[in-house]
C-alpha positions as CSV (number, residue, x, y, z in Angstrom):
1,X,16.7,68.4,84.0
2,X,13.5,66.5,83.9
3,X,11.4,69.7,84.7
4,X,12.8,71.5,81.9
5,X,12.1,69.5,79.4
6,X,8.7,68.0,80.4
7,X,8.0,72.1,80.8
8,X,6.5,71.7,84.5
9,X,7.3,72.8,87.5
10,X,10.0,71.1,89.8
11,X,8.0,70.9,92.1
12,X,5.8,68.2,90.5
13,X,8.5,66.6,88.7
14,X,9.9,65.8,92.5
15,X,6.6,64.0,93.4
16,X,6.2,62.1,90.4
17,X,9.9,60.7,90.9
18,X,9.5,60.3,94.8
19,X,5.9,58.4,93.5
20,X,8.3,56.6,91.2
21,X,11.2,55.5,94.0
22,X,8.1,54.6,96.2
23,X,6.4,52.0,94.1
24,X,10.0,50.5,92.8
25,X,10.8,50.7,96.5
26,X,8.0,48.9,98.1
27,X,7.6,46.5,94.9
28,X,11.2,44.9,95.9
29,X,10.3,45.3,99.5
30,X,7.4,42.4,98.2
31,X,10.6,40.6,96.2
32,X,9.2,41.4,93.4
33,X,11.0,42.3,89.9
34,X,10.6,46.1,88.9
35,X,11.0,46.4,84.7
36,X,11.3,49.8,83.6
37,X,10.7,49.8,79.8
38,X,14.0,51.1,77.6
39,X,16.0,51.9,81.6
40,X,16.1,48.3,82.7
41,X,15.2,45.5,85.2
42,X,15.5,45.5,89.4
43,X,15.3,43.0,91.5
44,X,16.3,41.3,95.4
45,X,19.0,39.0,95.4
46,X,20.3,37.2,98.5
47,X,24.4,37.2,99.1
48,X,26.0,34.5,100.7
49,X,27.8,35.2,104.1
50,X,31.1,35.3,103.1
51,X,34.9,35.9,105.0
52,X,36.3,39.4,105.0
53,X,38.9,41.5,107.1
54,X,38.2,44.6,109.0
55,X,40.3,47.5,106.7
56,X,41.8,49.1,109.9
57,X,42.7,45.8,112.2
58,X,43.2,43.3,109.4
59,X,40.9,40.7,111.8
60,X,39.3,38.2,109.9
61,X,35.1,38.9,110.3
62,X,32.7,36.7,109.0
63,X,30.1,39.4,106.6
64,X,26.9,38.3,106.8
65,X,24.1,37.3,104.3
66,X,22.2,39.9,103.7
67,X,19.6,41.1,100.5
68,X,21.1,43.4,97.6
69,X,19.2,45.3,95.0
70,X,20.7,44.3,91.4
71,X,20.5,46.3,88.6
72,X,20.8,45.3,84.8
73,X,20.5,47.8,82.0
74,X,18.2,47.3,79.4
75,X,20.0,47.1,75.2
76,X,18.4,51.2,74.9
77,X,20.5,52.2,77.6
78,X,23.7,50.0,77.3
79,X,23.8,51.2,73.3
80,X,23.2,54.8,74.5
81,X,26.2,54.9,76.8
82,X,28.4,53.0,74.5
């Protein structure tokens, strides 16, 4: 898709978007916010331990906190997939 229209090879498209993924990645790693202009913003946010059940026994566990990357759309793309 992407090599197509910028008219390059694959190939280089797939390093540029792994270079991409990389810096995102390890900028969160940091807990740092990741704002892509027009896409939207990334960011760490901690969830609460909370109760649950185990789907085959039905046994209450407790889940534990744990660190989720959150996403939220920028106005481009929320009006674009409208």
């Amino acid at each position: 898709m992407l090599a197509g229209k910028l008219d390059m090879p694959k190939a280089q498209v797939r390093r540029v978007v792994d270079a991409m993924v990389e810096g995102v990645s390890s900028t969160l790693v940091r807990g740092e916010k990741v704002q892509v202009s027009g896409l939207g913003t990334f960011e760490v946010r901690k969830r609460a331990a909370r109760d649950g059940r185990n789907p085959q026994t039905g046994a209450k566990i407790v889940i534990p906190a744990r660190n989720a990357v959150v996403f939220k759309a920028a106005k481009p793309l929320k009006e674009a997939v409208k």
